[in-house]
N, C-alpha and C positions, 0 to 999 in steps of 0.2 A: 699544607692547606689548612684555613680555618677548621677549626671543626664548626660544625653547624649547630644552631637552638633549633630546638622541636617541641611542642604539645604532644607531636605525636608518637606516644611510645607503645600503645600498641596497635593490631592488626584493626579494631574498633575505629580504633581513631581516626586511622588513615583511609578507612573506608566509609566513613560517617563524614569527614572532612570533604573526601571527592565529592559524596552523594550530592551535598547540600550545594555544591559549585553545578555537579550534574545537573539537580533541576532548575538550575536557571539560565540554563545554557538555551538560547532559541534555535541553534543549528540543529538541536535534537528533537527527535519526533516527543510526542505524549506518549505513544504506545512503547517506545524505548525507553525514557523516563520510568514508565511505573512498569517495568520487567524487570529495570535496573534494583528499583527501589525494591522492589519483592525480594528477590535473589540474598541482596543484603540482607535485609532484615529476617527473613525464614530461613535459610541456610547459613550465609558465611558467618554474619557475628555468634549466634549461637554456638556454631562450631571454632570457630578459630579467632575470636575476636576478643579473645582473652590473650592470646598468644602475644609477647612480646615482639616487636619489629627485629631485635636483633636475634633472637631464637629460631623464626620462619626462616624455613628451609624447604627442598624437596621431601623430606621425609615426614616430618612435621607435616606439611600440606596434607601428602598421602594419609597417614593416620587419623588425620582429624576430622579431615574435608572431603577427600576425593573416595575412599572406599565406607566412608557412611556413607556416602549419598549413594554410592552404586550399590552398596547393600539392601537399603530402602527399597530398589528398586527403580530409581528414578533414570530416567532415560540418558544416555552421553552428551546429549546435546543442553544439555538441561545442567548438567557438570560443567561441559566447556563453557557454557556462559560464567561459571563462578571462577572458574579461572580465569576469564577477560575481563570479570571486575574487579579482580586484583591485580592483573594486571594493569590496568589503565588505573587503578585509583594510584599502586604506587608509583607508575611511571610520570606521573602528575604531583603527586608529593615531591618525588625525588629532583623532578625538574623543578619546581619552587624552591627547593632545597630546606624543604619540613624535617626533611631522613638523610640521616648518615649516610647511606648506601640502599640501593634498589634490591629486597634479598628478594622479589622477582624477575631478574636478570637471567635469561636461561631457561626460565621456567614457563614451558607450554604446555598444552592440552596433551600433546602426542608423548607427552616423559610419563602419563597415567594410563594412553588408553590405543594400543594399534589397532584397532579397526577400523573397520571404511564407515564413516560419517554416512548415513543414508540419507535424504531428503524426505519429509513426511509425506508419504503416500497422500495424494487426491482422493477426495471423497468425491467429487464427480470427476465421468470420463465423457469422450466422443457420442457415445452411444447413451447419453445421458439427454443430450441435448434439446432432442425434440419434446422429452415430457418435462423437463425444466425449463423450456421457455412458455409451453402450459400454463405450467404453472406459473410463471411470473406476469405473464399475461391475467390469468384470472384472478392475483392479489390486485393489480393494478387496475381493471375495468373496476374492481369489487369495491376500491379506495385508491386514486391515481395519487394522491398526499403518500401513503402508506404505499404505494408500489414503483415507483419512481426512482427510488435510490437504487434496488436490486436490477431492474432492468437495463439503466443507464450504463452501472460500472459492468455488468456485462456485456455490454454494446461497444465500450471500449476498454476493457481489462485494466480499469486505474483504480488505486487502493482506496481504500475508504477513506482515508483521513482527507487524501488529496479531494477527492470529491466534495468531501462535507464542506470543504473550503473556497468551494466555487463561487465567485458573487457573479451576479447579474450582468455586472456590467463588462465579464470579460468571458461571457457567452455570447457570443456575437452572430443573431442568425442573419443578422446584415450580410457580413463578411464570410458567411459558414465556418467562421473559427471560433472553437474553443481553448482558450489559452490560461493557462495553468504557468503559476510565476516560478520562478527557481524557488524561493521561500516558500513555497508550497509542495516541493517536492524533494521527497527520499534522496533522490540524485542531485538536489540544488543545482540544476538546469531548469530555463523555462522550456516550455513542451506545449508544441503547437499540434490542437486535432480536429482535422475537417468536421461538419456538419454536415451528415445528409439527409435528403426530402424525409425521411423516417423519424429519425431526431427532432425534425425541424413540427411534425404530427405530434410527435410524444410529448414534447414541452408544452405544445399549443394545449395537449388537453390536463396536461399536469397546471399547467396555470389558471386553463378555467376551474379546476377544482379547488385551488387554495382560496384562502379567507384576505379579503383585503387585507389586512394590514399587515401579513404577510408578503404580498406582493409587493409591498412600498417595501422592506426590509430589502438590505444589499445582499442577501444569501441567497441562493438559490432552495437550500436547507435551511428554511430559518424556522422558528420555533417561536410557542409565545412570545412577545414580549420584543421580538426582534433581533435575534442572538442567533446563530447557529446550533443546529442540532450537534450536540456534543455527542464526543466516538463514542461512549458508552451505550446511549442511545441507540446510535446507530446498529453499532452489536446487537445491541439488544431485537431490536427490529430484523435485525437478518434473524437472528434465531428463529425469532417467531414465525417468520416465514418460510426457513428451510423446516422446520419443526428438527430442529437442532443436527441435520442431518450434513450441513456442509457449510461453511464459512465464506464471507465476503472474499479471502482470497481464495477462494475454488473457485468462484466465480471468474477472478482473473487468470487464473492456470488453465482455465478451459479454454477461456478464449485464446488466450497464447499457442496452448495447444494446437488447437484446431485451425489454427491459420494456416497450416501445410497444408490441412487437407482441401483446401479451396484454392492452391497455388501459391501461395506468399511467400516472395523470397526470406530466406532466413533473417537477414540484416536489416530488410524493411518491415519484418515483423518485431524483431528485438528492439528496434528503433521506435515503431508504434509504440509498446508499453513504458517506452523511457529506459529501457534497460541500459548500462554505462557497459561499455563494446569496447575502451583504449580509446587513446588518441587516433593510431591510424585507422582503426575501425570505424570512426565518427565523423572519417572525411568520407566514408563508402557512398553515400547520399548529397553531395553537399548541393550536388544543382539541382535536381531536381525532387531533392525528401519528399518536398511537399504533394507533387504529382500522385509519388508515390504511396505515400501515405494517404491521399484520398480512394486512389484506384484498391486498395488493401480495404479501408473500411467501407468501401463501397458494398467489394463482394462478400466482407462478414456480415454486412444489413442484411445483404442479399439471401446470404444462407440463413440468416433467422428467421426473415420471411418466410423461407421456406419452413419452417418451423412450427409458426402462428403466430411472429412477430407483429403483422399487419394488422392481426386483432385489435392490436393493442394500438399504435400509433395513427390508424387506417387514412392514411397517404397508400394509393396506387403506384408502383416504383415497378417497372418494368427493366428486371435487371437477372439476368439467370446467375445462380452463386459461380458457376465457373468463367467466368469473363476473362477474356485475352486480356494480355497488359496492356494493348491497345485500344480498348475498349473501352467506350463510356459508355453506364447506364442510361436507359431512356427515361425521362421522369413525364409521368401519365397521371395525370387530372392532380396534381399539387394542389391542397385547396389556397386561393389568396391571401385567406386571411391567416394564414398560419407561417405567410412569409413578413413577420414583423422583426422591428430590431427588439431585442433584450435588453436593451444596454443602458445604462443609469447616467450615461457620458464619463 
């Protein structure tokens, strides 16, 4: 076999090479982009990015990379990410055929580190609920511009990103769907999620609060000028509001959580958040998802009601949070005017 040309001779190289393909990749989020791009640049090239490509080895690695950063102190998970970006930068050289040979072939997290991976502890639980919907209630009567994002993604546990990306026109209180495109989602599936009488309150007063020219804007989140609120923002904004005590996805772990405790089956909940379940798992739903996925966020409205959700949206919704699966909510005194379309055509 030929031998191959390369630029790239060392560990730098090859990882500076990926980076610059990584961020202009659109299948990747911004929040994966600039963790990638840290990782690189604070940890790997300082440490190993001197290292010739044909010298990188498992021990090599060890020495340079993997027990300074565990010395540091820095967390395992926080390590395995720097082994998945050398993994994927050389497995991407190698496939271009930039390198002689992949010397990350073989080499994973588990050759540095056997422990059990733990998942980051939630900073809110169950018993959290009723003085955190309080409080998202009392930012939002206080400023419904400023309280709208928090309440929302907790009302349906979608990440932030995907939310900020909402336009007008594909919140439909016409149709009670809200539709979220594959291109806007983590899982690149579109993700279809009912609207109900609470939702349909909450927006009603979230838009009499915005500034027209806002309103003309395709965002839902839009910002001077007509652009969407960008994620750093947004962060920014939760902070302030949790007073730095829990993050936009606590917000969605609660909700997922908590979906047992009001009866949801497990598959109609995991389905709810978009979570990716396998192919056979993703026929578990196929006739009737939609049912069910209204009947689910019915009784989570229901239970936040019960909370002091109502404060906030104050639509009358006659619905107890434990409702048969046969059940549908009674909806009681809907006002008129808050059954408009959204929608920009």
């Amino acid at each position: 076999m030929a031998k191959r040309k390369t630029n790239l001779r060392t560990v730098a190289d090859v990882v500076l090479w990926w980076l610059e393909r990584l961020l202009v990749d659109v299948q990747r989020s911004g929040k994966y982009k600039d963790s990638m791009r840290s990782m690189v640049q604070r940890h790997v090239i300082p440490r190993v990015g001197k290292v010739s490509v044909r010298k990188l080895d498992r021990v090599t690695l060890d020495d340079k990379l993997i027990w300074p950063m565990h010395n540091e102190g820095l967390k395992p998970r926080t390590v395995q990410k720097a082994v998945q970006a050398l993994r994927q930068a050389f497995a991407m050289a190698d496939e271009a055929e930039h390198i002689d040979a992949n010397p990350m072939v073989g080499i994973t997290f588990r050759n540095f580190y056997k422990g059990k991976l733990r998942p980051k502890p939630a900073a809110l639980s169950r018993i959290d609920l009723p003085a955190l919907v309080r409080r998202l209630v009392e930012v939002f009567n206080a400023d419904p511009v400023r309280g709208m994002l928090p309440l929302l993604m907790l009302a349906y546990g979608t990440r932030i990103t995907e939310t900020l990306l909402t336009r007008w026109s594909r919140f439909s209180l016409d149709e009670r769907v809200w539709f979220i495109s594959a291109a806007d989602q983590k899982s690149r599936r579109e993700h279809l999620l009912p609207i109900t009488p609470q939702i349909i309150g909450l927006v009603t007063r979230y838009r009499a609060a915005l500034p027209d020219a806002r309103l003309r804007a395709m965002w839902m989140f839009a910002v001077r000028g007509g652009g969407r609120m960008a994620d750093t923002s947004a962060h920014a904004l939760i902070r302030e509001v949790s007073e730095r005590q829990w993050t936009s996805h606590d917000l969605r772990k609660l909700m997922r959580s908590s979906l047992a405790d009001i009866g949801i089956d497990y598959m109609v909940a995991e389905h709810l958040i978009n979570h990716s379940l396998g192919t056979t798992a993703e026929t578990y739903l196929s006739k009737d998802e939609m049912d069910r996925r209204r009947d689910a966020v019915e009784r989570w409205h229901a239970r936040l009601d019960e909370c002091g959700f109502t404060d906030a949206h104050g639509v009358n919704v006659a619905a107890p949070a434990f409702l048969q699966n046969n059940a549908m909510p009674l909806v009681a005194g809907t006002p008129a005017d808050s059954c408009v379309s959204m929608g920009r055509g």
